[in-house]
N, C-alpha and C positions, 0 to 999 in steps of 0.2 A: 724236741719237746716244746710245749706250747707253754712259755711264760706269761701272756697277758691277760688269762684270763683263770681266775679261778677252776680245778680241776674236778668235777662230780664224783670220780673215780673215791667208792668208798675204803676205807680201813678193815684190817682183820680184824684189830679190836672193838669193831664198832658190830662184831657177829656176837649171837651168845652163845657158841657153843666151844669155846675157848675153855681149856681145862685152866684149876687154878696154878699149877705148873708154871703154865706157859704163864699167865700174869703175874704171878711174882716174879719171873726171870725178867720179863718186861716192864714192870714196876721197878725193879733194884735196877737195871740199866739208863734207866730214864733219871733214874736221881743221880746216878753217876756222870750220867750225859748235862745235866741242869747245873752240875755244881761243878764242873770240870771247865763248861761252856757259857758258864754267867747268867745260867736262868734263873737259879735260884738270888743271885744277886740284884737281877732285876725285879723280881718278885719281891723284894723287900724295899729296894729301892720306891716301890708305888705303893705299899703298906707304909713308908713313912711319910709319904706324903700327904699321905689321907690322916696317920694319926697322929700326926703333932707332937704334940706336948703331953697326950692324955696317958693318965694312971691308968685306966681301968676300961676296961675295951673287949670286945665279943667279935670275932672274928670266923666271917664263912665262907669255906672254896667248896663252887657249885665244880661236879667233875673232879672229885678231891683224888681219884686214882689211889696210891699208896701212902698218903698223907703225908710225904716229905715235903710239901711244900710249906705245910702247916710247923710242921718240927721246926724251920728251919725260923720260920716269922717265931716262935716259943723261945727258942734259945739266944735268938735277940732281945726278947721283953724280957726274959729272966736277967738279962746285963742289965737291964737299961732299969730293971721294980718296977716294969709293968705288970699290975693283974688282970691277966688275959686268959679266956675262954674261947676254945676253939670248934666249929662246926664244920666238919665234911661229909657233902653230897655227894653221892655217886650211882647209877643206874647198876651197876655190874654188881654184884653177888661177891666175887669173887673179890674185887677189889676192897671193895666192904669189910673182908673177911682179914684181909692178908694187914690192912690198916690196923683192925683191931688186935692181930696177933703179934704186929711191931711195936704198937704204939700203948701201953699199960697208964693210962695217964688219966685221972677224974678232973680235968682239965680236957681233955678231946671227948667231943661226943661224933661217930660217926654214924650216918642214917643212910639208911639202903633205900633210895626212892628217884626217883624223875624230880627233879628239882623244881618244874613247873605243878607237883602237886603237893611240893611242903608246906603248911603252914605251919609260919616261925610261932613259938609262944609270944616271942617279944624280939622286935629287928632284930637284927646286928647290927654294930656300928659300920664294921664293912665287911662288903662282897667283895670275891675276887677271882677269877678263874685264869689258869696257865697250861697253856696246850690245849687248851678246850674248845675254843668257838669255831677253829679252823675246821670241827667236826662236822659242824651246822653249814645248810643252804644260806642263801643272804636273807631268806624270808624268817627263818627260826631265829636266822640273827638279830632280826630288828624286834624281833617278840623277846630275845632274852635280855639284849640291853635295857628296855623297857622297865622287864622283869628284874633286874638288878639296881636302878634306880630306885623303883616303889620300893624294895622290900630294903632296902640299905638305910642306916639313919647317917650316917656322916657321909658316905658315897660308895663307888667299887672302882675297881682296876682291872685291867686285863692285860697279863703279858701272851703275846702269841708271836707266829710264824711271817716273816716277811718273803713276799715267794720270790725268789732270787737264783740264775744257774748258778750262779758259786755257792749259795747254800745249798741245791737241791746235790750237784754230783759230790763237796764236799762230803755230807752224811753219807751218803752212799756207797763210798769209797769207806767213809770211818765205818759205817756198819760192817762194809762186806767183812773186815778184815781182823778186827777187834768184837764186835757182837754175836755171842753165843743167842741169842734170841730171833727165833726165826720170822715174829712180831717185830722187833725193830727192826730187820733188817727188808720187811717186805713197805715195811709201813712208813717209816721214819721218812724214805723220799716223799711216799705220796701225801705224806701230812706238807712239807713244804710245799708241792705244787697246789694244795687248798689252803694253801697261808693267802697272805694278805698283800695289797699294796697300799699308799701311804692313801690314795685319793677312792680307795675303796671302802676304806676307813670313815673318811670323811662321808663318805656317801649313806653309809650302814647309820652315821651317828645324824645325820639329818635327818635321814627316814624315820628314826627313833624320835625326833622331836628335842634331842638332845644339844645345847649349842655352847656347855660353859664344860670346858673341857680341855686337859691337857693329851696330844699327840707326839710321840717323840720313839726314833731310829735308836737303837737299843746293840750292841754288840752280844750276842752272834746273831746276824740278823734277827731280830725281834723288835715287835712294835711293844710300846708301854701305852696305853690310855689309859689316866685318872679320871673321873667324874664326880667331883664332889656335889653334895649335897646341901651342903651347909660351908660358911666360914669355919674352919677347924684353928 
């Protein structure tokens, strides 16, 4: 296997012709995988760092998949009497679909679109996407940091994939033997080998124009970047 350089090699889930079946099964595995393996804890861990102290807050995951990621930021402001309003983007139909039928809440709004053609009525305080960039080339990538920046009013986050062989045959091994989803199990390696390294990072946020920025190694391999926008 070729660890040093990012992998081309696409995803199944990045086809559309994936029934909604199989994305729920691959949805509900991916939350069990995030919350079991600290992703969902790093994903909040970059949401409090962007929101401080604040009451009242609007929050958007570009890529929202089945909206667990979003749940999981909600049931921390409800502890904490934050009033918080949630936004997920998502390209897939299906995803869109399986979101709205878990998620009953006038507090979520989910939008079925390419993220590069929404216009927000009014920012968000923050963007944030997880599992998502390692989808994109390095050129989409420097167009969405860009894209997350302008459209964000306090900043955005991104938790993603560190490409590493102990993370890639770890999953591997976990899928084969626990994952009834034949999406995680074909996909899950090759999302790590299009994960990231720490100085490719660095490179994606230079290109971006981008230079006030926190980088940080995240257990289970996962990188956190904050961007803020403002003092919060």
């Amino acid at each position: 296997m070729n660890f040093y350089s990012r992998s081309n090699q696409t995803e199944l889930l990045d086809r559309d012709d994936i029934s909604f079946e199989a994305i729920k099964q691959n949805m509900h595995e991916l939350d069990v995988i995030n919350s079991l393996l600290g992703g969902h804890a790093i994903t909040l861990n970059g949401f409090k760092k962007l929101a401080k102290e604040k009451k009242e807050i609007t929050i958007c995951e570009i890529g929202c998949g089945g909206g667990d990621n979003l749940q999981v930021l909600k049931k921390w402001c409800n502890k904490k009497n934050i009033s918080a309003t949630f936004i997920g983007i998502d390209i897939n139909a299906w995803c869109i679909e399986y979101a709205k039928s878990k998620i009953n809440d006038k507090k979520f709004q989910f939008i079925l679109s390419d993220y590069r053609n929404y216009d927000f009525p009014e920012r968000p305080d923050i963007i944030f996407s997880s599992l998502f960039c390692h989808h994109f080339n390095n050129e989409k990538l420097v167009s969405m940091l860009q894209w997350m920046k302008s459209n964000s009013e306090i900043g955005f986050f991104i938790n993603d994939l560190h490409r590493n062989p102990l993370a890639y045959y770890s999953i591997k091994l976990l899928a084969k033997f626990f994952s009834k989803s034949y999406l995680v199990k074909n996909d899950a390696p090759i999302s790590v080998l299009r994960g990231f390294q720490k100085e490719e990072w660095e490179s994606l946020l230079q290109q971006s124009g981008i230079s006030n920025y926190s980088l940080q190694w995240k257990w289970a391999f996962r990188w956190l970047i904050v961007v803020p926008n403002q003092i919060t």
